[in-house]
BALUM-317466 format. One record per residue (C-alpha): x, y, z. Coordinates in steps of 0.1 Angstrom, whole numbers, padded with zeros to 4 digits, always signed. Example, Ala and Ser with C-alpha at 12.3 -4.5 7.8 and 13.67 -1.06 7.14 Angstrom:
2
+0123-0045+0078
+0137-0011+0071
# end
This chain:
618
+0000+0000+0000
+0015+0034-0009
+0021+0058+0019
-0002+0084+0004
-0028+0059+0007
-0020+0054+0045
-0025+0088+0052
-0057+0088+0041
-0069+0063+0065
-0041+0076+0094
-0062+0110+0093
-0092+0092+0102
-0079+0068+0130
-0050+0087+0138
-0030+0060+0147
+0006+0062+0156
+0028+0034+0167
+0068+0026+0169
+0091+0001+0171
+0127+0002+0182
+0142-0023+0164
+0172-0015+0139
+0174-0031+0106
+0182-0015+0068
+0159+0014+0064
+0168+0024+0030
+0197+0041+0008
+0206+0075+0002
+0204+0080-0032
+0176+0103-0030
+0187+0121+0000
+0176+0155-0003
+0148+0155-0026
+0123+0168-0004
+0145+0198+0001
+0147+0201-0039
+0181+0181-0041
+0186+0163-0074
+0193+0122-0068
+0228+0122-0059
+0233+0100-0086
+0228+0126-0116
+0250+0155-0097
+0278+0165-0112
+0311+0163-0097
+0339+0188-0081
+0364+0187-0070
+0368+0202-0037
+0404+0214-0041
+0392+0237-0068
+0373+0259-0047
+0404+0265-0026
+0443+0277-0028
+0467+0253-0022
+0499+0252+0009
+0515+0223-0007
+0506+0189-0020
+0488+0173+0001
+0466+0205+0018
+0443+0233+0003
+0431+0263+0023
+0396+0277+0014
+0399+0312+0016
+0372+0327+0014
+0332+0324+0024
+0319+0292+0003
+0289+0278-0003
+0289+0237-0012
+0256+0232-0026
+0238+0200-0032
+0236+0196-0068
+0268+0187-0064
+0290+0160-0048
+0325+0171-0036
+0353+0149-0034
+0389+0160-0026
+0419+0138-0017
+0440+0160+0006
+0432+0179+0042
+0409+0204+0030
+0411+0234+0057
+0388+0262+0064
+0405+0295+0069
+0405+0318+0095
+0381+0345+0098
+0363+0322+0063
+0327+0304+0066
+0319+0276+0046
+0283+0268+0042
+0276+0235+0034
+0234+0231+0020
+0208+0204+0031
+0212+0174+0013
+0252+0179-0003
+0277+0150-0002
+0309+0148+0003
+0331+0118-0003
+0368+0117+0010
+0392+0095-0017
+0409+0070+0004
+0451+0067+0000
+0476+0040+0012
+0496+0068+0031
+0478+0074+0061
+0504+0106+0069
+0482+0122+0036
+0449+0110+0045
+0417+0131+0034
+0405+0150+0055
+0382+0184+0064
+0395+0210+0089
+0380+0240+0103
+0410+0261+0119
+0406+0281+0146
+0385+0317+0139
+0372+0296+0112
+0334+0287+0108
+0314+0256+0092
+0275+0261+0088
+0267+0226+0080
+0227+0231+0090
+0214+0198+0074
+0173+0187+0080
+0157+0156+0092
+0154+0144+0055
+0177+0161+0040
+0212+0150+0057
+0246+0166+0050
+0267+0133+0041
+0307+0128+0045
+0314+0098+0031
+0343+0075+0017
+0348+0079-0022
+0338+0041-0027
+0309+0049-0005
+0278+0041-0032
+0253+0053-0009
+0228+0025-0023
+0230+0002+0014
+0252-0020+0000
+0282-0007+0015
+0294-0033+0046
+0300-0018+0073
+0335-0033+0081
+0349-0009+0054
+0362+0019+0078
+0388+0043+0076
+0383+0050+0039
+0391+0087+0043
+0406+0107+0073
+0374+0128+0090
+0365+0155+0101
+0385+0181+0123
+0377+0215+0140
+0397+0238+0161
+0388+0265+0182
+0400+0289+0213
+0379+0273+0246
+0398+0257+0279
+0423+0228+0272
+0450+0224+0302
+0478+0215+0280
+0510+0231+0294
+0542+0238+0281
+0571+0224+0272
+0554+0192+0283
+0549+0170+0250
+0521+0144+0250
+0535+0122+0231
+0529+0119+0189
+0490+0119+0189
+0485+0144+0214
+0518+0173+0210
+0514+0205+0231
+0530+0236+0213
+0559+0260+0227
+0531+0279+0244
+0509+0268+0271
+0470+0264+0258
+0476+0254+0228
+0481+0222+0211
+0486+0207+0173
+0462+0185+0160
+0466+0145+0156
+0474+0132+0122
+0490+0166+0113
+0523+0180+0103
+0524+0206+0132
+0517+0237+0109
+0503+0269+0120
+0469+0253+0104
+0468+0227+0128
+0472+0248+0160
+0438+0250+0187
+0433+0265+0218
+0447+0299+0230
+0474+0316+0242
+0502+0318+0214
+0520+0347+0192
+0507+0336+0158
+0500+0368+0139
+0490+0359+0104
+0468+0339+0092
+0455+0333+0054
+0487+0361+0046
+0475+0389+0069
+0474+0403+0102
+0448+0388+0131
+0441+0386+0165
+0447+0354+0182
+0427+0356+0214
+0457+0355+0242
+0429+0338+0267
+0405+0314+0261
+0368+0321+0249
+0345+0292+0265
+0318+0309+0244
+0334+0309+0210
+0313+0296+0181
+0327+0275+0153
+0295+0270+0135
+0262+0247+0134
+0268+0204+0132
+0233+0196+0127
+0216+0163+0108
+0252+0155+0096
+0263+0122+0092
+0301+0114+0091
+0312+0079+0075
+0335+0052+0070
+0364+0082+0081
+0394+0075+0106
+0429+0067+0102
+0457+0055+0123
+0491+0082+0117
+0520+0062+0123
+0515+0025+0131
+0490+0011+0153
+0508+0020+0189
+0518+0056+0177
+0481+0069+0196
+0483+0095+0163
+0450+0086+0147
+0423+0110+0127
+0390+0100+0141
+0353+0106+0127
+0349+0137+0140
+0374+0153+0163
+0364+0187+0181
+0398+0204+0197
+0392+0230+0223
+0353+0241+0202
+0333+0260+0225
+0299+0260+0239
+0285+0289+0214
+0292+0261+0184
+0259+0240+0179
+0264+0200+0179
+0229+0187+0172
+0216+0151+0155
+0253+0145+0143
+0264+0107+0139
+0295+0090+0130
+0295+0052+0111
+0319+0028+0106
+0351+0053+0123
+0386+0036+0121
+0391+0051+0154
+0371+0068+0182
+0343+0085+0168
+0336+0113+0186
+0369+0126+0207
+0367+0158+0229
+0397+0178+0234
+0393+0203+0262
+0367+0228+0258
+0334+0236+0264
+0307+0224+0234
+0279+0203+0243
+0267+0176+0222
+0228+0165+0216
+0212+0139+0196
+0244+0126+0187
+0247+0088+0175
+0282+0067+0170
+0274+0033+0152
+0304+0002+0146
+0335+0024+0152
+0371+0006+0161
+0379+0027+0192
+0360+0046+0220
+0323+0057+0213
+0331+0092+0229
+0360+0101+0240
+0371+0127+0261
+0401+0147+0279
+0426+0179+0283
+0400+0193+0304
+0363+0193+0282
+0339+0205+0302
+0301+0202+0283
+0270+0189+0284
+0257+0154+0266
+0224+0145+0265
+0202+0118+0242
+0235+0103+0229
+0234+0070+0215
+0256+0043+0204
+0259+0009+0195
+0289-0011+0182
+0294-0037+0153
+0304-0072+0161
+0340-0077+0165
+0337-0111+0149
+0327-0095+0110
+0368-0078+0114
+0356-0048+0135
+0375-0045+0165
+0348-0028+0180
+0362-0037+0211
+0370-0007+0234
+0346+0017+0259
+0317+0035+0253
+0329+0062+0276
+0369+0069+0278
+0376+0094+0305
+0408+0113+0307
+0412+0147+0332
+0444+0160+0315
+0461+0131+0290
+0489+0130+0320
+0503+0166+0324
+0529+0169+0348
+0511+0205+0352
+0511+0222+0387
+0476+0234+0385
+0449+0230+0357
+0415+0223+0348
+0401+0192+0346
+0381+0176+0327
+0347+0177+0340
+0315+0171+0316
+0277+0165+0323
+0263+0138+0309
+0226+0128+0310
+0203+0103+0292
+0222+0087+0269
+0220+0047+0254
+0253+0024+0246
+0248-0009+0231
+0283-0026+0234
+0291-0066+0214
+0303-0082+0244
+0332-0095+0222
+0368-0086+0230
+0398-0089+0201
+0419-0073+0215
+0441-0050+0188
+0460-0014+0192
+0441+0008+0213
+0416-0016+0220
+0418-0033+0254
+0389-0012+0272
+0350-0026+0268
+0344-0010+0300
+0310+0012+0296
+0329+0042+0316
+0365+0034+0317
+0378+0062+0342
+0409+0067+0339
+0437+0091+0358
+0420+0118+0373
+0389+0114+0357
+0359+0133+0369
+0326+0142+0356
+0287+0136+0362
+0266+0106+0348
+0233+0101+0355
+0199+0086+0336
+0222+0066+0314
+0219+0029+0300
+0246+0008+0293
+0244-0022+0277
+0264-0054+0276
+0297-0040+0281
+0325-0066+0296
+0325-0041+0325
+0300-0017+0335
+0322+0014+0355
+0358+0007+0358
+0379+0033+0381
+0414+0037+0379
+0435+0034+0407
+0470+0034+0392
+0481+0063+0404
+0477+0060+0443
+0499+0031+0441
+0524+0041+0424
+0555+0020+0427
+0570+0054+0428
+0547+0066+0455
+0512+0072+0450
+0503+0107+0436
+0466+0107+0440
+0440+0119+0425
+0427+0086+0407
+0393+0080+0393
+0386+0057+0421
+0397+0086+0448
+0378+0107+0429
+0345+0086+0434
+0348+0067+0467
+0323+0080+0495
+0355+0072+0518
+0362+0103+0528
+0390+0094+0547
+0408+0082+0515
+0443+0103+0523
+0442+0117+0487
+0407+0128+0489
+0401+0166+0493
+0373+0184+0495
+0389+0214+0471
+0417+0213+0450
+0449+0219+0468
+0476+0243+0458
+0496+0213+0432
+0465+0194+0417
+0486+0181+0386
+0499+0148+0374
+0531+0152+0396
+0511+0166+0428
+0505+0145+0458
+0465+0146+0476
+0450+0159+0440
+0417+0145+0442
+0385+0163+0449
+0358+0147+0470
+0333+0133+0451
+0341+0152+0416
+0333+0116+0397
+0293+0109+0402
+0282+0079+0390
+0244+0080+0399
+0215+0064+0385
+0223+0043+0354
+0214+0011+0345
+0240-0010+0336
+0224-0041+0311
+0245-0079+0310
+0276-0053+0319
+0300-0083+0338
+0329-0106+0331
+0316-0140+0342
+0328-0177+0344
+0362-0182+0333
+0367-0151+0318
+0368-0136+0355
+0384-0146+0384
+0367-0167+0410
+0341-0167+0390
+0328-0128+0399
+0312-0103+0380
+0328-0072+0369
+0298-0048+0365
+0321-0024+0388
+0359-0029+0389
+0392-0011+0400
+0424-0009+0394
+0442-0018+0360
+0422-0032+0329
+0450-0058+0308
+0437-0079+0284
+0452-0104+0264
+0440-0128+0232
+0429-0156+0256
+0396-0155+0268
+0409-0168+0298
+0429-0138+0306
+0408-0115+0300
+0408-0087+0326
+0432-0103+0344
+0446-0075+0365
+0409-0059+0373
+0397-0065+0406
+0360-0064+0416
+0353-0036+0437
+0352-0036+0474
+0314-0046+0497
+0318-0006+0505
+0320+0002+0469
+0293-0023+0458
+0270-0003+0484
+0279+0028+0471
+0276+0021+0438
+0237+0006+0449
+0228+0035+0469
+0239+0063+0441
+0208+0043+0424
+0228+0023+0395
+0215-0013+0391
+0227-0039+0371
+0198-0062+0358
+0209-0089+0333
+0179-0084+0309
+0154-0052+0306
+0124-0060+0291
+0123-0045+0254
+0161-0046+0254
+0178-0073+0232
+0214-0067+0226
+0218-0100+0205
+0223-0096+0165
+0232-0108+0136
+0248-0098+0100
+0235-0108+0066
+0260-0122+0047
+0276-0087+0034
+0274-0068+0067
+0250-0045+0052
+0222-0053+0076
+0205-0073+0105
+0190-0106+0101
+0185-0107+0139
+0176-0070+0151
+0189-0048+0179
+0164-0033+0203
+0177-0006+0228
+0146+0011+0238
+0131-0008+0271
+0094-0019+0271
+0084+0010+0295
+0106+0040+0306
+0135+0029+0332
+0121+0055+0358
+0147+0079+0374
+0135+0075+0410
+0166+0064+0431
+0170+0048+0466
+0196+0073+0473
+0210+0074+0507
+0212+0104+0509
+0194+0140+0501
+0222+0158+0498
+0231+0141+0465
+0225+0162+0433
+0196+0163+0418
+0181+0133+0396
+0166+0155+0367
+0195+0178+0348
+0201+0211+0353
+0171+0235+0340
+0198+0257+0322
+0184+0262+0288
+0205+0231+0272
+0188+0197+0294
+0153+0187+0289
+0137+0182+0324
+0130+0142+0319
+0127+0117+0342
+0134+0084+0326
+0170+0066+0319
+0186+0063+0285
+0187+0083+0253
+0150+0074+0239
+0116+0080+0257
+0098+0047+0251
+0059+0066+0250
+0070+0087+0219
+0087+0087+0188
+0122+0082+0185
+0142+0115+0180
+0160+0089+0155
+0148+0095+0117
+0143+0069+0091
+0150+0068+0055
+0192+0077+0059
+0198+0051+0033
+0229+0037+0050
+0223+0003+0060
+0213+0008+0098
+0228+0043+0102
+0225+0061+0136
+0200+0089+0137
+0180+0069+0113
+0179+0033+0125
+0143+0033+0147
+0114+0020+0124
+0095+0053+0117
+0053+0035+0116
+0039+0067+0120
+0021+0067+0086
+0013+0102+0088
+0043+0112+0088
+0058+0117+0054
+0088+0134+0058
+0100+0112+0091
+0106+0143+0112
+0090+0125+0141
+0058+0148+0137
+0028+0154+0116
+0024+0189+0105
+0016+0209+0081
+0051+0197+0059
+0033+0164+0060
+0003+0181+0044
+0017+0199+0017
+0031+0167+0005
+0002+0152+0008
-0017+0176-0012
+0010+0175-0035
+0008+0138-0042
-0029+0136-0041
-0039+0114-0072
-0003+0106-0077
+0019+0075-0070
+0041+0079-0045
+0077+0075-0058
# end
């Protein structure tokens, strides 16, 4: 029946009803149409160096303002970068495709600078695609290609707590200036600098202002309905932790907008925060290698509705590591700084329970806190992760004398812990003794889903829903974790009273899946919305805790359920991406009023339906 038809018979009943499974919704061939697009097939092709000057072989600059506009597909196969003081506008609907090369030093790759701008303002139906060049965008793509272009990159001037001289090592250099920091995967040019606090002078051939101090507020453009693909690649060999990721954001600040952005099938993490300030909303990470967010050198946002699930490790994917990877500082040996210290609400991570262990990969903890890690989490699900929250505790025993200031410190209701304090003493860096701040990790109200190491796979038999200490792993299954230790009958209290639980099964939850035969889509479906809403009431000891609902500051919607989805409405996920089960796309959209799978009926819906009436509906 055509959905014109449905309509029809929707106005009269006005039935609406959802299901949140994922499975192959479609392909992208049409993407944009509704917004007056031409099939991406019959665009013509540019190339996206043209539209820019080039700095050498392998880079282009875009100089000034541009507009990419979607009867068009782009492709370029060198760092594209985005000048400052320029704006490039990118319409509803365009494509871009990143040409994949052997070198991984030259991959492709697009790079706002800092005091540059991106206006990438995509629609519900109408996505802004960055794809691999071999990317057909038919759903026949598998999934297991990854790391067919570099990513995407952008710089700005908020709070990092990189100091110098100290060097962080080849993925993470700080610069001869304290605040500022060069980009992974780069060649340490004046085009790959972020943050604040240098004596660069020119930029694009004349004179600007580098801000001296950092601006939290600074605004590097609008992320919204963007989807980033097959994108990542490793800089140097696979221990060199020098990797281009799907999207990166370096020091971006809260005025930039980050809203219904997804990255698929990222050869590394897929979202990594470097200090500053930006908050992310809506955002969706599907079947990356690494980390499904990623964050250190002192970010300090906001998440909330974040989703993520990951591929099976089994199809080639590692797809092995955490959902959340927490870092305070990336191991300064700064006397003072800030920390990293983000807010993260209702947000949904569907791990494979698999673990290959390759590179980077040796996490699958849902929140792997690491040194110094603080931060909020509450109203979040997690879902079969080897370990549910894992705190470090390296650093307090030290072999060469305990410093502090571990994630475990951090969380403990012990207040006695000697490293606790209850504000940051004068020395709070890497090299400071009693650096930790009294209850600066909460860890309150999740719902941890099959998230434990069982059988022989742990030791003694216990589960590792909550574990300290250090996370090893090796190729044997019975290895696995072998230096984790379960946490304490104090900690398992704590952990019980801050209101997380740890159910095996939830109903409407099914975490088990399987590939058809080109890892294009499910045979066996995900679910990750629950049957009913996981409530946020808590049996918290205590009223003094903070509050259960999110701050009411103009950013958080006041809910009161766990997770990223609301299971009485419509999934903020669309339909129709055309990537075989993409993120912000993969819920079922049975709404049959609905023709334009916003996740309303309005009057859009109308005017195509007047539009169509007596038609076909092609």
């Amino acid at each position: 029946m055509k959905r014109i038809f449905k309509l029809v018979s929707a106005i009269v009943i006005v039935a609406i009803s959802v299901t949140s499974s994922f499975g192959q919704v479609g392909n992208d061939l049409n993407n944009g149409v509704e917004c007056g697009c031409p099939p991406v097939n019959s665009r013509t092709v540019v190339d996206l160096a043209t539209l820019s000057t080039p700095l050498n072989a392998n880079q282009s600059e875009i100089q000034v303002n541009t507009t990419l506009t979607c009867d068009h597909v782009y492709t370029f196969d060198r760092k594209i970068f985005v000048g400052y003081g320029v704006t490039l506008t990118i319409q509803p609907g365009t494509v871009l495709k990143g040409i994949f090369t052997n070198d991984p030093v030259k991959a492709s790759a697009l790079i706002v600078e800092r005091g540059g701008k991106i206006i990438a303002d995509g629609k519900a139906n109408c996505k802004i695609i960055m794809t691999g060049m071999a990317d057909p965008l038919d759903g026949t793509y598998s999934i297991t290609n990854v790391g067919d272009w570099g990513g995407f990159v952008m710089c700005g001037f908020a709070t990092n707590n990189l100091q110098y001289p100290i060097n962080y090592g080849s993925g993470k250099k700080g610069a001869p200036w304290t605040g500022v920091g060069y980009i992974e995967g780069s060649d340490n040019s004046v085009k790959t600098l972020w943050g604040a606090g240098d004596t660069i002078t020119v930029a694009n051939g004349q004179a600007v202002n580098i801000p001296t101090v950092f601006n939290d507020n600074d605004n590097s453009g609008i992320l919204r309905h963007v989807s980033v693909r097959h994108a990542g690649a490793l800089i140097g060999g696979n221990t060199a932790g020098n990797e281009l990721n799907g999207i990166s954001l370096y020091s971006i600040g809260r005025g930039t907008t980050i809203d219904y952005v997804e990255t698929i099938a990222a050869a590394d993490d897929n979202f990594e925060l470097f200090g500053g300030t930006v908050d992310l909303k809506h955002c969706s990470v599907l079947y990356g290698d690494d980390d499904f967010y990623d964050y250190d050198l002192g970010w300090s946002g906001r998440m909330q509705f974040c989703f993520g699930m990951s591929g099976d490790s089994l199809t080639g994917l590692h797809s092995t590591d955490n959902g959340y990877e927490c870092d305070a500082d990336d191991q300064a040996s700064s006397t003072t700084f800030d920390r990293s210290h983000p807010l993260i609400y209702n947000t949904t991570l569907v791990s494979n329970g698999h673990i290959i262990p390759a590179a980077d990969n040796t996490g699958a903890a849902a929140i792997q806190a690491k040194e110094l890690t603080e931060g909020t989490f509450i109203n979040n699900v997690f879902v079969n992760f080897r370990s549910g929250l894992h705190l470090a505790t390296s650093r307090s025993t030290s072999v060469s004398g305990g410093k502090g200031g571990d994630a475990y410190d951090n969380w403990t209701d012990n207040a006695s812990d000697i490293y606790i304090n209850n504000s940051y003493p004068t020395g709070s860096g890497f090299t400071s003794l009693q650096n930790a701040k009294f209850h600066s990790l909460i860890v309150k109200n999740n719902t941890f889903v099959h998230c434990s190491l069982k059988g022989n796979q742990s030791p003694n038999g216990q589960s590792y829903w909550i574990t300290k200490g250090t996370m090893t792993t090796s190729a044997s299954p019975n290895y696995l974790y072998k230096d984790a230790t379960p946490a304490s009958a104090a900690d398992t209290l704590q952990f019980s009273q801050d209101g997380n639980t740890h159910p095996d099964q939830v109903p409407g939850i099914d975490y088990t899946w399987s590939w058809n035969a080109g890892h294009t889509d499910f045979t066996d479906k995900y679910h990750a919305v629950p049957s009913t809403n996981i409530p946020s009431a808590s049996t918290y000891a205590s009223t003094t805790t903070p509050a259960l609902l999110p701050p009411n500051d103009g950013f958080f919607d006041q809910v009161s359920f766990r997770g990223a989805f609301d299971a009485t409405k419509q999934s903020w996920l669309s339909t129709d991406n055309g990537f075989t089960v993409p993120v912000a796309s993969t819920l079922q959209n049975d709404n049959p009023t609905d023709l334009n799978n916003d996740g309303v009926t309005d009057i859009n819906d109308f005017s195509i339906f007047i539009g169509k009436f007596g038609q076909l509906d092609k």
